[in-house]
C-alpha positions in Angstrom: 11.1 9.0 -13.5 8.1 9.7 -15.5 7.7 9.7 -19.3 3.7 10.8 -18.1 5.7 13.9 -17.2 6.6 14.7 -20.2 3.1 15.0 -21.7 0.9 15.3 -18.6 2.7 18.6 -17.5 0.7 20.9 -20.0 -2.4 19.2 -19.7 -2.6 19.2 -15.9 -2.6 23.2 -15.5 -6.5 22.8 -16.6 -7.2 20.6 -14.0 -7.7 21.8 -10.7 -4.7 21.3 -8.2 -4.6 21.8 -4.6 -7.5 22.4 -2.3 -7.7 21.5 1.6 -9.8 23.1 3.7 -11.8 26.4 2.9 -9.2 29.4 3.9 -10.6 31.5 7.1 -9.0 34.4 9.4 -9.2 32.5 12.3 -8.9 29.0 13.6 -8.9 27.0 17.0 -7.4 23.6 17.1 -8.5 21.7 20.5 -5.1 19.5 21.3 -5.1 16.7 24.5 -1.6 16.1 24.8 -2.7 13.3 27.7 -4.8 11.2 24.5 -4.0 7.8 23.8 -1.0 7.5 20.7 -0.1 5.7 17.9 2.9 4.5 16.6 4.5 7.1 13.8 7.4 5.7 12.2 8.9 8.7 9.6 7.9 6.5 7.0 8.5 9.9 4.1 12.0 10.1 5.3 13.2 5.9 4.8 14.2 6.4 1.3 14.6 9.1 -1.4 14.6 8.6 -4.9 17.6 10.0 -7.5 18.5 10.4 -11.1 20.6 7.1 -11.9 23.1 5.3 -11.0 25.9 7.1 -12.7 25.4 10.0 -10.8 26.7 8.7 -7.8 30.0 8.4 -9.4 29.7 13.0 -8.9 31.2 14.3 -5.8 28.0 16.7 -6.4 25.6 14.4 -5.8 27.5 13.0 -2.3 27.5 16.8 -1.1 24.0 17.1 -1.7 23.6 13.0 -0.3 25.3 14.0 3.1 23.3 17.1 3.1 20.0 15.6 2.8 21.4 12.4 5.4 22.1 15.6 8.0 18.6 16.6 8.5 16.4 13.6 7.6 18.5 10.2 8.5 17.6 8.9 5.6 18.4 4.7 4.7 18.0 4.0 1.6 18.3 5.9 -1.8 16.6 4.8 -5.1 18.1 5.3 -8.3 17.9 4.0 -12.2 19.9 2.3 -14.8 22.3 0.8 -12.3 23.3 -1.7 -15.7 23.7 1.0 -18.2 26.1 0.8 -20.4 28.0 3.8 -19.3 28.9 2.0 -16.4 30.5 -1.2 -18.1 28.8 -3.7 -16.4 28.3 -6.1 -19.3 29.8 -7.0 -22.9 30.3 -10.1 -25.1 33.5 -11.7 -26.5 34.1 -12.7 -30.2 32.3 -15.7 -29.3 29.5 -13.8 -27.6 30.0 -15.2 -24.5 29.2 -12.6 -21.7 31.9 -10.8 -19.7 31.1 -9.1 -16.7 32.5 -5.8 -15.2 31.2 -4.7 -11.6 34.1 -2.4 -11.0 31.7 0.8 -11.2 29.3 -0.4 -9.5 31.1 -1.8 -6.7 32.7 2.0 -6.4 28.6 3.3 -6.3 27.4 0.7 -3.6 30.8 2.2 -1.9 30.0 5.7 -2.1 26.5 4.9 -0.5 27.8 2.9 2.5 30.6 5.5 3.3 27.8 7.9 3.5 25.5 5.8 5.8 22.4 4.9 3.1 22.0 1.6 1.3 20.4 1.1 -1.8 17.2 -0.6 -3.2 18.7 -1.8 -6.0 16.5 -0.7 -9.2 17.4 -3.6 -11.5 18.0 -1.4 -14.9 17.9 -1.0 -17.9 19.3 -3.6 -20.6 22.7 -3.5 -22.0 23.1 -2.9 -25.7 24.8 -6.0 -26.4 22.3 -7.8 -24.0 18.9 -6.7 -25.5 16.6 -7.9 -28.3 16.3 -5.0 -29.4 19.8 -3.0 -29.2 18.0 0.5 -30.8 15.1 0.5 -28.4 16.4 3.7 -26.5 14.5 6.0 -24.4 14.1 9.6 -25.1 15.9 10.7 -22.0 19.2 12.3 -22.0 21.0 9.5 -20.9 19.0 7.0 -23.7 18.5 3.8 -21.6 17.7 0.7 -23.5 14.2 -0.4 -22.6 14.3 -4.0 -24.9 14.0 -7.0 -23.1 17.0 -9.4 -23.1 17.7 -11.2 -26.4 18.5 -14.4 -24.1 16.9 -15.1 -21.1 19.7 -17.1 -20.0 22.1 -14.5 -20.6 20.3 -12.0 -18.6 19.9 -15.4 -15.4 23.5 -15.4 -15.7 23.7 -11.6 -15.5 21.8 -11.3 -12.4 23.6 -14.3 -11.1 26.9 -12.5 -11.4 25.7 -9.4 -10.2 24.0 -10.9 -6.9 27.0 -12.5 -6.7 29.4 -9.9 -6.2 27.2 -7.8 -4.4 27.2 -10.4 -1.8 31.3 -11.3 -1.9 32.2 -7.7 -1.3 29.7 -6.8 1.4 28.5 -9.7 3.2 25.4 -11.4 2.9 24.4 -9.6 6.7 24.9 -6.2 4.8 23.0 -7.3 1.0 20.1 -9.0 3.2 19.4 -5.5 4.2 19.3 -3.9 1.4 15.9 -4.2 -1.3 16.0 -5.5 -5.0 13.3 -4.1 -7.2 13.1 -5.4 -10.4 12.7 -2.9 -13.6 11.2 0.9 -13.4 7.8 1.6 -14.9 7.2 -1.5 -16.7 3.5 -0.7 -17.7 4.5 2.6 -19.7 7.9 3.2 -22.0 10.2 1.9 -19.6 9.5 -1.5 -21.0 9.8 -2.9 -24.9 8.4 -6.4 -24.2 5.5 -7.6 -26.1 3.0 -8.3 -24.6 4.0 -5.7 -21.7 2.3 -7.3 -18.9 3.1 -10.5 -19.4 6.9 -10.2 -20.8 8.1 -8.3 -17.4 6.6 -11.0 -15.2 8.5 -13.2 -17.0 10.9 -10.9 -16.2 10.3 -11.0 -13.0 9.7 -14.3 -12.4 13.1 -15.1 -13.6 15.1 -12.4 -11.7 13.6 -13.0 -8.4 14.5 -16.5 -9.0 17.8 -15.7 -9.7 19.1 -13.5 -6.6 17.4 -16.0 -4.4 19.6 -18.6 -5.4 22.2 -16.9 -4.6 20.6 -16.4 -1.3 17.4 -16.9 -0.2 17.8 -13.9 2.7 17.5 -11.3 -0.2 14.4 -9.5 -0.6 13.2 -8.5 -4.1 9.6 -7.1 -5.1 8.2 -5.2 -7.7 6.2 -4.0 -9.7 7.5 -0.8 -9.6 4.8 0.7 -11.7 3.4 3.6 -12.7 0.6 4.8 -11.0 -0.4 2.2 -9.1 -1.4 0.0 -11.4 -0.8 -3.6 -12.1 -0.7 -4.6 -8.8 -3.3 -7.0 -8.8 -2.1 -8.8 -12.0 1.6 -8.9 -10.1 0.2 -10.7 -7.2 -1.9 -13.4 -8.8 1.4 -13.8 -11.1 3.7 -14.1 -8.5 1.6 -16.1 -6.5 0.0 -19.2 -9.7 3.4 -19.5 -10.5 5.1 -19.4 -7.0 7.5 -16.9 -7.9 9.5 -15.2 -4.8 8.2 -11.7 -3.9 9.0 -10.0 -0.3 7.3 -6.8 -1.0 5.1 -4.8 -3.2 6.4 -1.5 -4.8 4.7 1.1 -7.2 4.6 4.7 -7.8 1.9 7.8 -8.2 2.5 11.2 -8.5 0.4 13.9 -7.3 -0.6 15.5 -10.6 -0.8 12.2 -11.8 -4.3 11.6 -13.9 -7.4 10.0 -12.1 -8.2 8.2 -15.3 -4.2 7.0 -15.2 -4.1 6.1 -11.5 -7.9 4.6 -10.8 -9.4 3.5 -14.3 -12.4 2.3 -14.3 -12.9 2.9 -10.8 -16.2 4.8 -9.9 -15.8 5.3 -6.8 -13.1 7.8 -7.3 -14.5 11.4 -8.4 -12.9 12.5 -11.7 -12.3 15.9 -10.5 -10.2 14.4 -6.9 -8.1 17.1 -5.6 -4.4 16.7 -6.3 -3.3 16.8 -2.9 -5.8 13.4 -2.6 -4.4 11.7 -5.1 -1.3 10.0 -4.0 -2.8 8.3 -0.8 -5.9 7.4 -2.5 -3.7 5.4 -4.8 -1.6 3.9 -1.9 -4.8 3.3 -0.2 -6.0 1.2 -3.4 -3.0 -0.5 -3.3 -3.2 -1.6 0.0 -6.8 -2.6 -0.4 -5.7 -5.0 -3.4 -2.7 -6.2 -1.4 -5.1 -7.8 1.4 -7.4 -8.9 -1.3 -4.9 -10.7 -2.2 -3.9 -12.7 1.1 -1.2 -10.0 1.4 -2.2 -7.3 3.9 1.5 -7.6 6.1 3.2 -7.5 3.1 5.7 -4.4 3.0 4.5 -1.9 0.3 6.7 0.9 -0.9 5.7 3.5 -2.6 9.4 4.0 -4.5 9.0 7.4 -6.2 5.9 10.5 -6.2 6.3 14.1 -5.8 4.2 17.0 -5.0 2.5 18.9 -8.5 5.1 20.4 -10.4 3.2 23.6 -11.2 4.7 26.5 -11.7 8.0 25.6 -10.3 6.1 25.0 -7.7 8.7 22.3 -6.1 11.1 25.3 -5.6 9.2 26.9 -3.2 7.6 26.9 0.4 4.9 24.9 -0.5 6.4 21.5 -0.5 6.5 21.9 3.1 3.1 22.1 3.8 1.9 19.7 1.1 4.8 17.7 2.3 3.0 17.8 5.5 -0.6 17.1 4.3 0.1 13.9 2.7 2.0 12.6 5.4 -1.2 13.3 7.8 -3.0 11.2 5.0 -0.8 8.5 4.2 0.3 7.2 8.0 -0.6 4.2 8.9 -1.0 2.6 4.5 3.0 2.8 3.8 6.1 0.8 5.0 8.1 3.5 3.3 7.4 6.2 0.6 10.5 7.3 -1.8 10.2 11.2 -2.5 11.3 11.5 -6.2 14.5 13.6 -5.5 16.4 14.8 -2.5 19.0 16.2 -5.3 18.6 18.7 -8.7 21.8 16.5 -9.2 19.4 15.1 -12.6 19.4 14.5 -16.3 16.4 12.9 -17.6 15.9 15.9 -19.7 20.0 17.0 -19.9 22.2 18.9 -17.6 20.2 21.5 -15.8 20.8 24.9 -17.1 20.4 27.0 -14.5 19.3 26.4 -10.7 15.5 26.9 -9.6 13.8 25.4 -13.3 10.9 23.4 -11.0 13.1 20.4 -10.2 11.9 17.4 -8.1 14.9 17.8 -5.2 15.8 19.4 -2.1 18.4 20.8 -3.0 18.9 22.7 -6.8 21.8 22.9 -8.6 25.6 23.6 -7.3 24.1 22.6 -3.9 21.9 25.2 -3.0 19.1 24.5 -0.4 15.4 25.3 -1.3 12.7 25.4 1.1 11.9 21.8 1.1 14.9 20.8 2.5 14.1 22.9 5.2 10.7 21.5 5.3 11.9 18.3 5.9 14.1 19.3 8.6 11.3 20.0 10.7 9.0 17.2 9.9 11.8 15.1 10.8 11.8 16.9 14.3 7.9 15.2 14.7 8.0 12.1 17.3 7.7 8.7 17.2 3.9 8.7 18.4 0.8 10.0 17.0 -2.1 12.2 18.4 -5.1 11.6 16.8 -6.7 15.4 15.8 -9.5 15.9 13.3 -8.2 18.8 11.9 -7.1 18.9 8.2 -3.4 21.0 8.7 -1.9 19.8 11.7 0.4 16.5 12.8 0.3 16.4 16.8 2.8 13.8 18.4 5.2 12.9 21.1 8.5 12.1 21.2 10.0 9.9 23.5 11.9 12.9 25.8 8.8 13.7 27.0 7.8 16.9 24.5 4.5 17.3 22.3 5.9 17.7 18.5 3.1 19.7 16.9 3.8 20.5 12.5 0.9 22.5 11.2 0.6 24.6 8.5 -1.3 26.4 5.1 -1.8 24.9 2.2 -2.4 27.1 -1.0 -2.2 26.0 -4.8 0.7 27.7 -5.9 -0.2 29.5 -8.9 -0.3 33.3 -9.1 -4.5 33.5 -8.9 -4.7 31.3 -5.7 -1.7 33.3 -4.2 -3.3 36.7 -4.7 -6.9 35.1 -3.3 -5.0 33.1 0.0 -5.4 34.6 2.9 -2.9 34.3 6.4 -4.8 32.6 9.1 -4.2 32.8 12.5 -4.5 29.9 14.6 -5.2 29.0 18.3 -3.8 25.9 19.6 -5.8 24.8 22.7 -3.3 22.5 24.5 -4.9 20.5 27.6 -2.7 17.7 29.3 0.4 20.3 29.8 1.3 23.4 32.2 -1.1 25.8 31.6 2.3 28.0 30.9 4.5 25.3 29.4 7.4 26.7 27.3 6.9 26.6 23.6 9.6 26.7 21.3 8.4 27.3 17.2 10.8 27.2 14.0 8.9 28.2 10.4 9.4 27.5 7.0 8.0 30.5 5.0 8.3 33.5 3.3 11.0 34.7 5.2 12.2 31.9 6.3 14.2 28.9 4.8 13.4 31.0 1.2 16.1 31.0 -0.8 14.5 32.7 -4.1 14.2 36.2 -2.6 18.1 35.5 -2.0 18.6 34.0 -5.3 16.8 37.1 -6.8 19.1 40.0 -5.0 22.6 37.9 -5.8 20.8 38.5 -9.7 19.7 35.4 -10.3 22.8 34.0 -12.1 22.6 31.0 -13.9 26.4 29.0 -12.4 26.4 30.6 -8.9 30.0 30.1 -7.6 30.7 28.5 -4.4 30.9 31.4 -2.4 27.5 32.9 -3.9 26.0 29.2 -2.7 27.7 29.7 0.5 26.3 32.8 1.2 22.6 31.8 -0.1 22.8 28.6 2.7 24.2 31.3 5.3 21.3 33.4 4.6 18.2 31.2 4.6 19.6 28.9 7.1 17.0 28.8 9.9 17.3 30.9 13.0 17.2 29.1 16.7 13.4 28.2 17.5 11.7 31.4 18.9 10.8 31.0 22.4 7.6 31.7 24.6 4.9 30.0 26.7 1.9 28.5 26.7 -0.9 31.4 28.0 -3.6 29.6 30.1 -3.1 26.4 27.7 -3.2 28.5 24.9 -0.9 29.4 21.8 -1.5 31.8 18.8 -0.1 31.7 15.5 -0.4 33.8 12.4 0.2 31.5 9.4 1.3 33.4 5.5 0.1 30.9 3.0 2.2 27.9 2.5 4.1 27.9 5.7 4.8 25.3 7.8 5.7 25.3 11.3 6.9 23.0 14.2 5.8 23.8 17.7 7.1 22.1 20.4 6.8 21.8 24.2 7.2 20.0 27.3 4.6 17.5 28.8 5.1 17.8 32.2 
């Protein structure tokens, strides 16, 4: 959730976007399936971000939950404003003594359990009757109250209460598992307090006090920044003042600024491709982490996107730069939060129509775009890693025995680089299998997984009714894996831009 959005969106098309390797005709990638692995835990598919907490209350957003659950697995979902006031959770007498009302909420954590995903529990924003400042609302649609509390013992007894129902309905086996990150954003207008820095570790330091005296077994981190900044500051805080933190959380987008996520830094080149930009950040992070005394310390990187240009996160090119920054980021990240997996999503209102360049998987009324395809088969990848030099390609093994391979083309989006970008063809060169060894290879491209040439021959309309989304999922639904074999050790594929593939085979 980025108010940097809502500025930076305009001023980002002059920058330049996306830009891995130079496009060519032809390419060989060498591949020794027999080479020593890694371990590759699916660290993009953990946890997915969502609107707020409200909308879990919408049988929409469970369809589009279970959907995204079917073909990634995901844990754990991170949402906003689980103590806004549209959910009741606290008011004040006559007397202004507090009075506490968990009945929503109890029917959200519900919801999320039924559907096999747990939360981390985005401690936000400040009740009316709770805040210093009862007018400080956000812009958003939903107009979140970003003051700090009026009392901080009020808001010690809030968190008290809420930690400890949490923990009388589910168990304190079940809460331990689940993640408490305190506030959203805290260094931009997600936070009223004066001085900003100083008044959310206060904030902090006070509600990570709090849940672990209700028990010390849950786990609660921050800061939950904006791109990745703060970090350092958090960690001296935390640790002068011996304040509990079990993990380290903050956020970057791709189109996020350089001079917003590495000021002063100049080391970092001010024009740094977007596609670098998010695991440069996480790689800072990290690097401040063990400077620290922290390097085991879990870091979660709790919401970034692809760039949103030109509706770009509608199309088949989240796969691919899906793809890339997973090859970059492995190995930095306990567990990164994609920021959606559903259009289900009203910072700026109820969406008007499906397909308006949304972060989710899936767009309105429950229709699948190609990134919930793309995701399908990057959750096909194994559990180990290959080590490859190449810039577009993910080798690994899975523990039946097969060599997972994703690789694919990365192209900016826009309408110049689309016209310029080229399909490349590709020769795998697999040693360490038959020289014939079956192949089996599913795509996300042009024509398949798409649903916007679909969209476009129903007419494009703006409330598709079910059976229209029915038949959209029936037709970009992706066909069994096409099946061949390995020719003397050797595979060939011809690439469009911004496709992704999965090849897989057998080992022995």
């Amino acid at each position: 959730m980025r108010s940097f959005h809502s500025f930076k969106s305009k001023a980002l098309l002059l920058l330049p976007l996306i830009f891995c390797l130079p496009l060519t005709a032809q390419q060989t990638i060498q591949i020794d399936a027999s080479a020593p692995t890694t371990p590759f835990p699916h660290f993009w598919e953990e946890m997915f971000g969502s609107g707020r907490a409200a909308l879990v209350l919408r049988q929409s957003y469970l369809n589009d939950l279970k959907a995204v659950k079917q073909v990634t697995d995901f844990r754990y979902v991170r949402f906003h404003a689980i103590l806004h006031d549209e959910l009741g959770v606290y008011n004040e007498d006559e007397h202004g003594n507090p009075v506490y009302n968990f009945a929503y909420i109890d029917q959200i954590y519900d919801n999320l359990l039924a559907n096999g995903v747990r939360p981390v529990v985005e401690i936000s924003f400040m009740p009316k009757k709770l805040a210093f400042n009862p007018d400080a609302l956000h812009p958003f649609w939903y107009k979140q109250n970003v003051s700090p509390p009026k009392s901080m013992e009020k808001w010690d007894g809030l968190i008290t209460a809420f930690a400890k129902n949490l923990v009388d309905r589910y168990g304190i086996d079940e809460v331990s598992q689940w993640y408490f990150e305190v506030w959203n954003e805290p260094n931009i207008d997600f936070w009223g307090g004066v001085p900003q820095q100083r008044s959310y570790f206060e904030l902090y330091d006070h509600t990570a006090r709090d849940l672990k005296a209700v028990n010390p077994r849950l786990r609660v981190g921050g800061p939950a920044t904006a791109a990745a900044q703060w970090v350092p500051a958090f960690l001296k805080y935390t640790s002068d003042h011996n304040v509990p933190v079990d993990f380290v959380s903050s956020h970057g987008y791709a189109d996020d600024t350089v001079e917003n996520m590495f000021p002063d830094d100049p080391s970092v080149p001010k024009d740094l491709p977007m596609d670098q930009r998010v695991c440069r950040a996480i790689a800072k992070v990290r690097g401040q982490m063990k400077a620290a005394g922290k390097p085991s310390m879990p870091l979660f990187w709790t919401e970034w996107n692809v760039p949103g240009h030109d509706q770009s996160r509608d199309t088949t090119y989240v796969g691919p730069a899906l793809a890339n920054t997973i090859r970059q980021c492995d190995g930095m990240v306990d567990m990164m939060s994609f920021w959606t997996f559903s259009d289900v999503f009203e910072e700026g209102g109820p969406g008007p129509r499906p397909f308006i360049g949304q972060f989710g998987l899936r767009a309105e009324f429950g229709i699948n775009k190609p990134s919930y395809y793309g995701f399908a088969l990057l959750h096909q990848l194994g559990d180990r890693r290959i080590a490859n030099p190449a810039h577009d390609i993910i080798v690994t093994r899975s523990a039946d025995g097969q060599l997972k391979i994703a690789l694919w083309t990365l192209v900016d989006p826009d309408p110049e680089s689309l016209r310029n970008g080229k399909s490349r063809t590709i020769t795998l060169n697999i040693q360490g299998t038959p020289a014939d060894a079956a192949v089996s290879i599913q795509r996300v491209d042009n024509e398949h997984g798409n649903v916007l040439p679909e969209y476009a021959k129903i007419g494009k309309p703006d409330y598709p009714t079910p059976q229209q989304v029915e038949q959209l999922n029936r037709a970009t639904q992706l066909p069994a894996p096409e099946g061949t074999h390995l020719k003397d050790h050797q595979l060939t594929l011809t690439l469009e831009p911004n496709a992704l593939v999965l090849v897989t085979t057998t080992l022995h």
